[in-house]
C-alpha positions in Angstrom: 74.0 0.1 -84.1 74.4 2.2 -80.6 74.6 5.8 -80.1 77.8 6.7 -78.3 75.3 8.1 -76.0 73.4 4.3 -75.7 77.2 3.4 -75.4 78.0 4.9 -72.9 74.5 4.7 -71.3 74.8 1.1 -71.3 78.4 1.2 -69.7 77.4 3.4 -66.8 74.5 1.3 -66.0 75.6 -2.1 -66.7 76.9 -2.4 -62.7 73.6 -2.2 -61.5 71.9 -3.9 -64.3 74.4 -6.6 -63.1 73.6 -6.5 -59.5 69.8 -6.8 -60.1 70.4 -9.6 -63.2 69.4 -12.4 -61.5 65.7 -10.7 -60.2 65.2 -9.3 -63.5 65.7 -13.1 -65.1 63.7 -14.3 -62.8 60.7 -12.0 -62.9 61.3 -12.1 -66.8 60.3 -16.2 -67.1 56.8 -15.8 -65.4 55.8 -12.2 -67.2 57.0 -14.4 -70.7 55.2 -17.3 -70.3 51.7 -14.7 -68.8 51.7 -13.0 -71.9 53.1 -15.5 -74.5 52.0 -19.1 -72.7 52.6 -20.5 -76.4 56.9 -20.5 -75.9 56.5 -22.2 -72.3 56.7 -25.6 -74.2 60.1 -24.4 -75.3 61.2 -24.4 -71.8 62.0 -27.3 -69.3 60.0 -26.4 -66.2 62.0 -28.4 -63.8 65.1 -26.1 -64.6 62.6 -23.0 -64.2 61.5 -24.9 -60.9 65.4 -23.9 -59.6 67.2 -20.7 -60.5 69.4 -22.6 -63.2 68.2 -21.5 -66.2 67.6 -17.7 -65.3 71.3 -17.4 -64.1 72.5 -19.3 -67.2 70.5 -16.1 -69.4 72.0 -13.8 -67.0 75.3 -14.9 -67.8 74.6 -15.0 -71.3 73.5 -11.1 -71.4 76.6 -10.5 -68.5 79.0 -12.1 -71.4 78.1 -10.3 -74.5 77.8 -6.9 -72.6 81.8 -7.4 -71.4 82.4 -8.9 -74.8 80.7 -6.3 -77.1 84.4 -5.0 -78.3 85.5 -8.0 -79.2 83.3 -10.1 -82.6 84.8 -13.2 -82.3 85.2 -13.7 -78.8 81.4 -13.2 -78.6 80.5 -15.2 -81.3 82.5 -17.8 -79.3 80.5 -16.8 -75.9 77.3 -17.3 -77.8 78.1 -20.9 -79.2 76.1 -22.6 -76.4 73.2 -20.6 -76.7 73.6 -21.0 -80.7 73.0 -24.8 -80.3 70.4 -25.0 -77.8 68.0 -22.4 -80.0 68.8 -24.5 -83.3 67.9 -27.9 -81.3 65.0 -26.4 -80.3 63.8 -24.9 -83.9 63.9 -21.1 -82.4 63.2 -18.5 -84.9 63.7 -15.2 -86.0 59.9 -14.1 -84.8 60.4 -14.9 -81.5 63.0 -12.7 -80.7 60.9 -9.5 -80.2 59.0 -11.6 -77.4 61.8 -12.4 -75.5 62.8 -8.5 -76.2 59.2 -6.9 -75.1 59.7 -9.4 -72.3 62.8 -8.5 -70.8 62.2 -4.9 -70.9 59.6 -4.8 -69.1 61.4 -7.2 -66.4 63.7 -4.6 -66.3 61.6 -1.7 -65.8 59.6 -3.5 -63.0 62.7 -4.6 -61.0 64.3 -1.4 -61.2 61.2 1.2 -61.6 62.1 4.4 -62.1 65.6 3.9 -62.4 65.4 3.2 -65.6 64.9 6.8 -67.8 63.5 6.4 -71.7 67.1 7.0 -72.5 68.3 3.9 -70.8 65.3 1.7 -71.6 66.2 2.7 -75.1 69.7 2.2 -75.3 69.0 -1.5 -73.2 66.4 -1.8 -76.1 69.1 -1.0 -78.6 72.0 -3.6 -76.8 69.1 -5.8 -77.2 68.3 -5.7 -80.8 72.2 -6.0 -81.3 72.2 -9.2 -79.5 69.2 -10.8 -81.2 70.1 -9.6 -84.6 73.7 -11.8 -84.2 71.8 -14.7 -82.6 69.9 -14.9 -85.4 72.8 -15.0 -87.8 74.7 -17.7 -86.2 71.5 -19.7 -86.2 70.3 -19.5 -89.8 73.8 -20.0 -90.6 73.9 -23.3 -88.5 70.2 -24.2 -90.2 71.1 -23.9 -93.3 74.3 -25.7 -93.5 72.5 -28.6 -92.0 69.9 -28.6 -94.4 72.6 -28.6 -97.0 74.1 -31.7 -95.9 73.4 -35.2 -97.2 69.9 -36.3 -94.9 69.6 -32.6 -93.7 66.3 -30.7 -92.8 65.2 -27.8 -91.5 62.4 -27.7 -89.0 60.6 -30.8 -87.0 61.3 -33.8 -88.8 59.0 -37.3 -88.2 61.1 -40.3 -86.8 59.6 -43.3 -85.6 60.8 -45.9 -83.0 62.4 -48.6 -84.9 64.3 -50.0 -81.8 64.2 -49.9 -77.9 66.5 -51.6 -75.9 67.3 -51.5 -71.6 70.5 -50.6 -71.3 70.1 -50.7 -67.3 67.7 -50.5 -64.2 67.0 -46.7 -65.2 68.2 -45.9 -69.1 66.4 -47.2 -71.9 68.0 -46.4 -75.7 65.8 -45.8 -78.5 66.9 -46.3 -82.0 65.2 -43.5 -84.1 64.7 -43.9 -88.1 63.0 -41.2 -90.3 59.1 -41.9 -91.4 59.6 -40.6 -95.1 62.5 -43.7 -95.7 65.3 -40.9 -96.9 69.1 -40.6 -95.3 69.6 -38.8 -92.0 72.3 -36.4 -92.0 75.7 -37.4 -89.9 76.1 -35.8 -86.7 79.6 -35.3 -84.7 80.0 -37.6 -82.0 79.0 -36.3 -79.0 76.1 -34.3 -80.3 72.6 -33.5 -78.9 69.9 -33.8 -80.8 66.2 -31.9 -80.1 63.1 -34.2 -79.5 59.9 -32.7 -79.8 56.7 -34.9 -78.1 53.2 -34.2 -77.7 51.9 -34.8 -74.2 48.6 -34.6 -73.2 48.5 -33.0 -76.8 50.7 -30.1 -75.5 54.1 -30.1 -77.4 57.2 -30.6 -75.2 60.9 -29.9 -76.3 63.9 -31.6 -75.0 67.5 -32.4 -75.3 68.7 -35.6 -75.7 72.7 -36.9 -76.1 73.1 -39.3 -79.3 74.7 -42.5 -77.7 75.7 -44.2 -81.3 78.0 -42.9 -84.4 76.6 -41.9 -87.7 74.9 -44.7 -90.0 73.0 -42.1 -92.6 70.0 -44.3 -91.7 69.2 -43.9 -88.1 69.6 -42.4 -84.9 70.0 -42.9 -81.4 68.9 -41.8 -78.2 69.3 -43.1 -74.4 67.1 -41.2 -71.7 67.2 -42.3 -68.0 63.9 -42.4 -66.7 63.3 -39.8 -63.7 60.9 -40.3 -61.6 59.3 -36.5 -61.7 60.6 -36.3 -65.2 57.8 -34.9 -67.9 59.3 -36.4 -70.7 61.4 -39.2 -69.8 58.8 -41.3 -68.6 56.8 -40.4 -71.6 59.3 -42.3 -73.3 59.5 -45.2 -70.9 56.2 -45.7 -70.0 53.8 -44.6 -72.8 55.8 -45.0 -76.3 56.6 -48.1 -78.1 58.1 -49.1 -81.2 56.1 -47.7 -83.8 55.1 -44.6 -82.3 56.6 -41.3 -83.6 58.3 -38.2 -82.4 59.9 -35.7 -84.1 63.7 -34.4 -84.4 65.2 -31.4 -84.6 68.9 -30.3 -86.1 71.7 -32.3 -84.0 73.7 -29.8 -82.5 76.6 -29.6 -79.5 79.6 -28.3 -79.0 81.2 -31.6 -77.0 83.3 -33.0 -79.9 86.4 -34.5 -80.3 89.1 -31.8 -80.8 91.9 -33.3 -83.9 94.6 -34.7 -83.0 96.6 -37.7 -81.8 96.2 -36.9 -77.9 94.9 -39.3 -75.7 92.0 -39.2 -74.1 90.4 -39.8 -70.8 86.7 -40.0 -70.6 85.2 -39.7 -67.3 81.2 -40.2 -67.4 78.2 -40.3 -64.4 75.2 -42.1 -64.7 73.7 -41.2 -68.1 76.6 -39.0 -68.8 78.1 -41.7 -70.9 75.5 -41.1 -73.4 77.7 -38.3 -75.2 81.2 -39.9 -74.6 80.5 -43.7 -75.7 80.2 -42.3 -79.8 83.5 -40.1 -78.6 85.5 -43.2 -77.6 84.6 -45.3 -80.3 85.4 -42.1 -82.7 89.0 -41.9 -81.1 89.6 -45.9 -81.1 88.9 -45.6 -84.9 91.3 -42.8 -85.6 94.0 -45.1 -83.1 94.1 -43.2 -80.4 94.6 -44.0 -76.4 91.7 -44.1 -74.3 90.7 -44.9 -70.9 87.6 -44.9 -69.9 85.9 -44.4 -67.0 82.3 -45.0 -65.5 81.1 -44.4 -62.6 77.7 -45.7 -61.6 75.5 -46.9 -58.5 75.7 -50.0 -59.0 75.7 -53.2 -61.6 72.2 -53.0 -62.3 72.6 -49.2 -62.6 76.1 -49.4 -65.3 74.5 -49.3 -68.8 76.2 -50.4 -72.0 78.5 -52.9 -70.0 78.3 -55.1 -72.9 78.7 -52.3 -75.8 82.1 -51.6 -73.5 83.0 -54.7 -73.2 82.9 -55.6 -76.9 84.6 -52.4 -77.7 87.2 -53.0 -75.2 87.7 -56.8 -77.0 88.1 -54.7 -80.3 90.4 -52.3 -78.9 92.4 -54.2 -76.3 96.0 -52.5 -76.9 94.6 -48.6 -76.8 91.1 -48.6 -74.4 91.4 -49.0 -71.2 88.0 -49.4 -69.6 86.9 -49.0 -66.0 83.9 -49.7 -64.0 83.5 -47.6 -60.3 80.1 -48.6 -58.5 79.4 -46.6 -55.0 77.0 -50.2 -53.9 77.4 -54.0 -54.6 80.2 -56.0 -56.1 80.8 -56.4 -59.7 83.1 -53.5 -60.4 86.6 -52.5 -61.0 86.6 -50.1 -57.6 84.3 -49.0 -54.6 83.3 -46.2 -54.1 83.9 -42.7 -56.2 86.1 -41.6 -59.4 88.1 -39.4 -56.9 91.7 -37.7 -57.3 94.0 -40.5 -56.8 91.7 -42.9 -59.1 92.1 -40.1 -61.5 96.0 -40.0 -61.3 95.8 -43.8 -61.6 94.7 -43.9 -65.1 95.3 -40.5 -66.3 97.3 -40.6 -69.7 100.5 -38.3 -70.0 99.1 -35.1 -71.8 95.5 -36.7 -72.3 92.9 -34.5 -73.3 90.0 -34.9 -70.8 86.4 -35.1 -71.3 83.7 -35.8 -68.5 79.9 -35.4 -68.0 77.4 -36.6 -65.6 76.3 -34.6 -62.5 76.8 -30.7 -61.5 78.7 -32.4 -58.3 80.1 -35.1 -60.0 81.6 -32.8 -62.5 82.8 -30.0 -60.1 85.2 -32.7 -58.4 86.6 -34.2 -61.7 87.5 -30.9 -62.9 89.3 -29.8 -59.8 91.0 -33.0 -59.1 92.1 -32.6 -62.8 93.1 -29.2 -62.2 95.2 -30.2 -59.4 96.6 -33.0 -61.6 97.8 -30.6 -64.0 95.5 -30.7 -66.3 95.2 -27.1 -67.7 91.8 -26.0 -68.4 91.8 -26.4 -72.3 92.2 -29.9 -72.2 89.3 -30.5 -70.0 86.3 -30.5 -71.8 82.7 -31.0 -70.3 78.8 -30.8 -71.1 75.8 -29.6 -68.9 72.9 -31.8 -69.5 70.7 -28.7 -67.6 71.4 -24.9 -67.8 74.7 -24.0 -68.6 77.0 -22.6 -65.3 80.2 -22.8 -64.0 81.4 -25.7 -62.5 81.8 -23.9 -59.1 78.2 -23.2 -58.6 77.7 -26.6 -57.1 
């Protein structure tokens, strides 16, 4: 706990902590990874390549510092962060590296601004921080370890099942090596993939395109063409070869109720919302669905919609937007007036694909009247507002 001399300490100097956040973040990554090279593999280095991920910690820090006063609203700030760290098997050990780390960040970007007494009551705000991290993790590991087909730590999977979905996505169906149940997860989930590459282990995040079946999961990655793992998975693994899973985990899940819905995806950002529709159309509710891809040989799962559309023709609507070619429901872009086309009295609205791509659904939902806690999205990169495009 703080000193009322850290406390106010850390409220005079929060302003120019905040000013110099983002150099601190970003001269914190490099000194990390110099002195501890062993927690690089729990980074992805093309979002360290940009300034995405250090502004996504600075707001993090920015967010618990303005929420301090206020437990549950900070334990709500945090709920990203929670879920990335148990996807990625983060534990309480690490924390004093990350600490040690961005301390001395700190004291290098602002020199000797920064008195013992502050250093120690940043130290202190720190220590708070990490110490509730750490709660709201174990809490999370252990109540999936308690469930039917839970674990805790890396578990072996191997690939049962790989299918092209389109020019660029490939899905891979993933069942457990030891033969026991795998735990549910909620549609619209993540799940944390650990591979070995050039026998250095790489972590990444990877949507769960299927519901629950207790026996398997599954996985669709579009193949980038820089992209460390993805073409790992598309050009090196076959059936038969393993990997290893970590706790499913995401906050992009239906919200209860008998609202419908209107799913917007780009690209691979159908990869969460898919398991979300076919969730709804089982509790019989509305749903269009839209897709918006490059073109036919880009559009996957056109015959997963299609059949799910045949299932479901009274309550989904689905529709198919392709920028190139013929084939498709409409030219061009899912823009405003597409949107007000097929947007659902009081729907609840969920969409995911790019930074751009989401920036203009949410505003031409904003203008459509949507208020903001019926629109519901998902950053497959750092975590930032939808403005930052």
């Amino acid at each position: 706990m703080l000193t009322p001399d850290q406390e106010r300490l850390i409220e005079t100097t929060a302003p120019v902590v905040a000013e110099h956040l983002d150099a601190i973040t970003q001269r914190f990554y490099p000194l990390m990874f110099s002195r501890y090279p062993e927690v690089k593999s729990l980074f992805n280095q093309a979002h360290q390549a940009g300034a995405g991920e250090p502004r996504a910690l600075a707001g993090a820090v920015l967010a618990y510092v303005g929420l301090r006063g206020n437990p549950a609203g900070a334990r709500e700030a945090l709920a990203t962060a929670v879920s990335k760290h148990v996807s990625l098997d983060i534990r309480p050990e690490q924390y004093p590296i990350v600490g040690e780390c961005l301390m001395a960040a700190i004291g290098e970007v602002l020199g000797d601004a920064v008195t013992p007494e502050i250093a120690d009551a940043w130290g202190a705000l720190y220590e708070e921080l990490a110490g509730l991290l750490i709660e709201l993790e174990e809490h999370r590991y252990r109540d999936f370890e308690q469930q039917a087909g839970g674990w805790r730590g890396p578990r072996e999977f191997r690939i049962a099942a790989i299918r092209q979905e389109s020019a660029v996505i490939r899905s891979f169906v993933l069942a457990p090596t030891d033969g026991a149940p795998v735990a549910d997860h909620q549609p619209g989930q993540y799940i944390g993939v650990r591979l070995v590459i050039d026998g250095e282990p790489v972590y990444r995040h990877y949507s769960l395109s299927a519901t629950p079946n207790g026996e398997t999961y599954r996985i669709s990655v579009k193949r980038e063409p820089e992209g460390h793992a993805s073409r790992h998975l598309h050009d090196v693994l076959g059936v038969g070869d393993t990997l290893e899973l970590l706790p499913p985990a995401g906050d992009l899940t239906l919200v209860d109720g008998d609202d419908p819905l209107l799913l917007a995806s780009g690209g691979v950002g159908q990869t969460p919302l898919l398991p979300i529709a076919r969730q709804a159309l089982s509790q019989g509710r509305e749903v269009v669905y839209l897709h918006a891809a490059l073109d036919a040989e880009h559009q996957a799962f056109a015959e997963e919609v299609a059949t799910l559309a045949a299932e479901h023709p009274e309550r989904l609507t689905a529709v198919t937007v392709h920028e190139r070619g013929d084939g498709a429901d409409h030219a061009g872009r899912i823009d405003r007036e597409l949107l007000a086309r097929y947007l659902p009295a009081d729907a609840r609205c969920y969409f995911v694909g790019p930074q751009g791509f989401m920036t203009a659904i949410d505003q031409s939902l904003e203008t459509l009247g949507v208020p903001a806690e019926r629109r519901h999205f998902e950053h497959f990169g750092p975590s930032r507002p939808l403005d930052a495009a």
